[in-house]
BAGU-696323 format. One record per residue: residue in three letters; x, y, z of N, C-alpha, C, O in turn. Coordinates in steps of 0.05 Angstrom, whole numbers, padded with zeros to 5 digits, always signed. Layout:
ALAXYZXYZXYZXYZ
...
! end
This chain:
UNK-00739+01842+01262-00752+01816+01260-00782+01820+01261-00795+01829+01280
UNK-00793+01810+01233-00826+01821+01243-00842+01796+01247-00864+01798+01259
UNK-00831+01760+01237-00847+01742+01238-00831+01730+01270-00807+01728+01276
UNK-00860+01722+01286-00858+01705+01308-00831+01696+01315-00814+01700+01297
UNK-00824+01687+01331-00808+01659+01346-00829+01635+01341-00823+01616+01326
UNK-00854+01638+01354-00857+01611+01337-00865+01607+01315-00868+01584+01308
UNK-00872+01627+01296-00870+01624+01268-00849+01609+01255-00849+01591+01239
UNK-00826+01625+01269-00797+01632+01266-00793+01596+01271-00777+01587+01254
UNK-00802+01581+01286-00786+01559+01300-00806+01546+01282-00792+01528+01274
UNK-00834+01542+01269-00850+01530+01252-00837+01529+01225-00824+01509+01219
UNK-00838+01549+01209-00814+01546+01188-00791+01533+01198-00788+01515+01181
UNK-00772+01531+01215-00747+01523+01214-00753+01488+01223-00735+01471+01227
UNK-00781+01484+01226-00783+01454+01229-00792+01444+01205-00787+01422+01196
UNK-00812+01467+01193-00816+01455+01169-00789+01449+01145-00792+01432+01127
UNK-00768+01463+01147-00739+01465+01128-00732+01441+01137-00725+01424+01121
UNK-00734+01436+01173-00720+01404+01179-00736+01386+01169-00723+01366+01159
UNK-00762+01385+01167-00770+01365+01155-00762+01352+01127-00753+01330+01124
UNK-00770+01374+01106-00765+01372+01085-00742+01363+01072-00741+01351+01050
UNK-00714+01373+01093-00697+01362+01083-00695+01341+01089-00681+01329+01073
UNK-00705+01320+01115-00697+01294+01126-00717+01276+01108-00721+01254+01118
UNK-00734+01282+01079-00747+01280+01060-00745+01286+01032-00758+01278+01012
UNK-00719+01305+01038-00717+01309+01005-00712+01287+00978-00720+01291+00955
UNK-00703+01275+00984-00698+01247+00971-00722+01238+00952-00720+01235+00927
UNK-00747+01235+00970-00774+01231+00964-00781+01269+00939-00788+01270+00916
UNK-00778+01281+00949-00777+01314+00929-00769+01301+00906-00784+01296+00887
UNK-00742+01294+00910-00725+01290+00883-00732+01269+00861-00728+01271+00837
UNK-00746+01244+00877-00757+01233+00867-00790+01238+00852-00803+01224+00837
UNK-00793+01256+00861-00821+01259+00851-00812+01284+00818-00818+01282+00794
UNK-00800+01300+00829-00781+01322+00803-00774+01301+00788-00779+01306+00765
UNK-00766+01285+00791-00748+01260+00777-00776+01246+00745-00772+01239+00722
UNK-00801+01250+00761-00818+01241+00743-00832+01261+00732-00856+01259+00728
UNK-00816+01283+00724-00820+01300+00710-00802+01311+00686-00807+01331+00672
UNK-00775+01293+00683-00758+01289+00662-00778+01275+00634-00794+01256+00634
UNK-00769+01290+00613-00754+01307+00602-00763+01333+00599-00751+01350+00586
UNK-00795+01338+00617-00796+01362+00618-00783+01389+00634-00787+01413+00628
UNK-00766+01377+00654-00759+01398+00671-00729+01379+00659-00723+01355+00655
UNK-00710+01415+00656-00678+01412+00660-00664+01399+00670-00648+01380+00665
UNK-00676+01418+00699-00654+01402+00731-00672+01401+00747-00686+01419+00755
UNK-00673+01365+00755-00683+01356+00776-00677+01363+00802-00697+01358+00816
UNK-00662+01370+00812-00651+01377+00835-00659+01406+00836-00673+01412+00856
UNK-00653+01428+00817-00671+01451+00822-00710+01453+00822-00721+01473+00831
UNK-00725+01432+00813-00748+01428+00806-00751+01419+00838-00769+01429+00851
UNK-00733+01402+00850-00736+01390+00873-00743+01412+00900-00760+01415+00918
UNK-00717+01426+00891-00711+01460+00906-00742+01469+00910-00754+01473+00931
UNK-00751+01473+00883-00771+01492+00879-00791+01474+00898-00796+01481+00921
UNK-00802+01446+00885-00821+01439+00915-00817+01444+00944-00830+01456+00961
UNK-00803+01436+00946-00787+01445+00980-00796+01475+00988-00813+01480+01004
UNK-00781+01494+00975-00787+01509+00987-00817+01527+00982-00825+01545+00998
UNK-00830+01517+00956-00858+01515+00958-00875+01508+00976-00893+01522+00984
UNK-00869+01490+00982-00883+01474+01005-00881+01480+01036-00897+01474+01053
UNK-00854+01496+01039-00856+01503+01059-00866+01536+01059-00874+01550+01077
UNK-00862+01539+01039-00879+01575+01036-00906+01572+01041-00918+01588+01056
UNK-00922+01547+01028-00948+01542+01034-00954+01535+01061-00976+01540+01070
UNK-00934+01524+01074-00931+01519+01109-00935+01545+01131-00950+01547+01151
UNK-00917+01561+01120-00918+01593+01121-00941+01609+01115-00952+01624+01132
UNK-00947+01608+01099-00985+01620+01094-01004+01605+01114-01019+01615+01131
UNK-01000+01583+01110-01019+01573+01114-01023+01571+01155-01044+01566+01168
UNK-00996+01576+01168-00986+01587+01190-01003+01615+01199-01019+01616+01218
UNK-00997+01636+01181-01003+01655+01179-01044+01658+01181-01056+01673+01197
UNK-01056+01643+01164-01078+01649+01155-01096+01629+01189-01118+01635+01200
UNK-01078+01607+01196-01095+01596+01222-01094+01617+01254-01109+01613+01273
UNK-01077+01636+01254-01070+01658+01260-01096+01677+01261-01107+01686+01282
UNK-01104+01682+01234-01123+01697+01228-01107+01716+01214-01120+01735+01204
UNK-01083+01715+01212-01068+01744+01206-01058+01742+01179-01056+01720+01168
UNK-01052+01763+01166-01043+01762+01131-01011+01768+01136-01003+01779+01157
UNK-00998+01763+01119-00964+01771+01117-00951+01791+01107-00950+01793+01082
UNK-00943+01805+01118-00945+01835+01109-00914+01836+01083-00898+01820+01093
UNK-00904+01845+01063-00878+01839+01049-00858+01849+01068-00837+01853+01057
UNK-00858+01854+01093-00831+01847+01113-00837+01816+01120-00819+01800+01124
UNK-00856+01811+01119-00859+01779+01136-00847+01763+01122-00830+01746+01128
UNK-00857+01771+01093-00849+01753+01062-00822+01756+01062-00809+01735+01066
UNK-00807+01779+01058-00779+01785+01058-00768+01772+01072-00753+01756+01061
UNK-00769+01770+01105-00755+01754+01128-00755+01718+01113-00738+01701+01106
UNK-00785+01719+01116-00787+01686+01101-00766+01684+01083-00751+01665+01087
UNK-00761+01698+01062-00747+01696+01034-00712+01689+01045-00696+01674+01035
UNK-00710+01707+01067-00686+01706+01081-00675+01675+01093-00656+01659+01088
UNK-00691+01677+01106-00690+01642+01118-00686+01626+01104-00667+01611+01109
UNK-00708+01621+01077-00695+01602+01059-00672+01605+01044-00661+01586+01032
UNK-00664+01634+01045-00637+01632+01029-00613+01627+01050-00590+01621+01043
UNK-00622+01632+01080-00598+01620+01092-00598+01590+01091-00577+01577+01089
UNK-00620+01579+01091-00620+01547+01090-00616+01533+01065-00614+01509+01062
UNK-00614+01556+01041-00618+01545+01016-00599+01525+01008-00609+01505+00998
UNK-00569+01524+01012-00555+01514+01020-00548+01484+01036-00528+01472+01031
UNK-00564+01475+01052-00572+01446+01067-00587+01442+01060-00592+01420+01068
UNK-00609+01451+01044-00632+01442+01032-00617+01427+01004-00615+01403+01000
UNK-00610+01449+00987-00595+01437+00956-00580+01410+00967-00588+01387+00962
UNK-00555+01415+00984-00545+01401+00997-00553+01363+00997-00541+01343+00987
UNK-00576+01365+01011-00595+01344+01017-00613+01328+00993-00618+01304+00991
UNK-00620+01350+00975-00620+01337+00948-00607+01322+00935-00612+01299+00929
UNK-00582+01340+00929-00564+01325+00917-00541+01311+00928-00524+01299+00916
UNK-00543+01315+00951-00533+01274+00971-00546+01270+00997-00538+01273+01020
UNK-00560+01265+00989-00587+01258+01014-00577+01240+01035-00589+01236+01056
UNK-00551+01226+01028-00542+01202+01053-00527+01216+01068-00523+01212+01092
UNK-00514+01239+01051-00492+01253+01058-00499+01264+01089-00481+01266+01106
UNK-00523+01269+01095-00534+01281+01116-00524+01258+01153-00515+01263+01175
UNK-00534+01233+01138-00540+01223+01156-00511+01203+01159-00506+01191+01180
UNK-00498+01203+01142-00462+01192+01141-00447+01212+01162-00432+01203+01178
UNK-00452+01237+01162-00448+01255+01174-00454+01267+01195-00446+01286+01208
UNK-00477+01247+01194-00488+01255+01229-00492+01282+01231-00490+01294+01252
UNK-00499+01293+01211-00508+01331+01212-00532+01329+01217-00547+01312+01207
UNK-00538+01343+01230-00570+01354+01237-00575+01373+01226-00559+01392+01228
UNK-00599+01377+01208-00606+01389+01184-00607+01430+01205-00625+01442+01216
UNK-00588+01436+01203-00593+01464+01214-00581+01493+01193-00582+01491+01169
UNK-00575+01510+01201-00582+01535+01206-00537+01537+01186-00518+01538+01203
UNK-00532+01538+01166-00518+01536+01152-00495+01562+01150-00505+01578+01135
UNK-00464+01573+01161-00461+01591+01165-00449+01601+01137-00441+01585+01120
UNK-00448+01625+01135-00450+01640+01101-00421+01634+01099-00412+01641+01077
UNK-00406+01625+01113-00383+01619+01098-00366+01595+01088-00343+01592+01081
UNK-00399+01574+01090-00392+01551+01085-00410+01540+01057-00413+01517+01050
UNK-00421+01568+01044-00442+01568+01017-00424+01557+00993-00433+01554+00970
! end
């Protein structure tokens, strides 16, 4: 593990955010038809843009740069969350019908 706990717990608030928001993502990808394919992957891509920029930008108030283990770990996280993130795009009520709290997704439920 080379990035923080509270790095570690800053990303995983920023993933909760985003998803208790994605809706608003999808809608904004949405006004980018007929240039983009799939809205829901365009949506993806902001999300987890946005929280990579969350992540730098973490990193840089720090004073510190991200070394490609930091990047790697990051890359990790979002692909465990990648999953409740897509999820949340494409049924955004589904979340809250369900009373799920946007978390930490186990690989055998991808």
């Amino acid at each position: 593990m080379v990035i923080s706990k509270e790095n570690k717990e800053f990303i995983d608030s920023l993933i909760d955010y985003y998803i208790s928001e994605s809706e608003s993502y999808r809608q904004i990808a949405e006004n980018f038809v007929p240039e983009v394919e799939s809205v829901s992957d365009t949506a993806f891509g902001i999300i987890t843009g946005c929280v990579y920029s969350g992540f730098l930008q973490a990193y840089q108030n720090q004073q510190l740069t991200p070394g490609l283990e930091d990047v790697s770990e990051f890359n990790k996280i979002i692909k465990e969350r990648a999953p409740l993130i897509k999820k949340s795009i494409l049924e955004p009520k589904s979340l809250e019908k369900n009373d799920e709290k946007p978390s930490k997704v186990e690989k055998d439920s991808e």
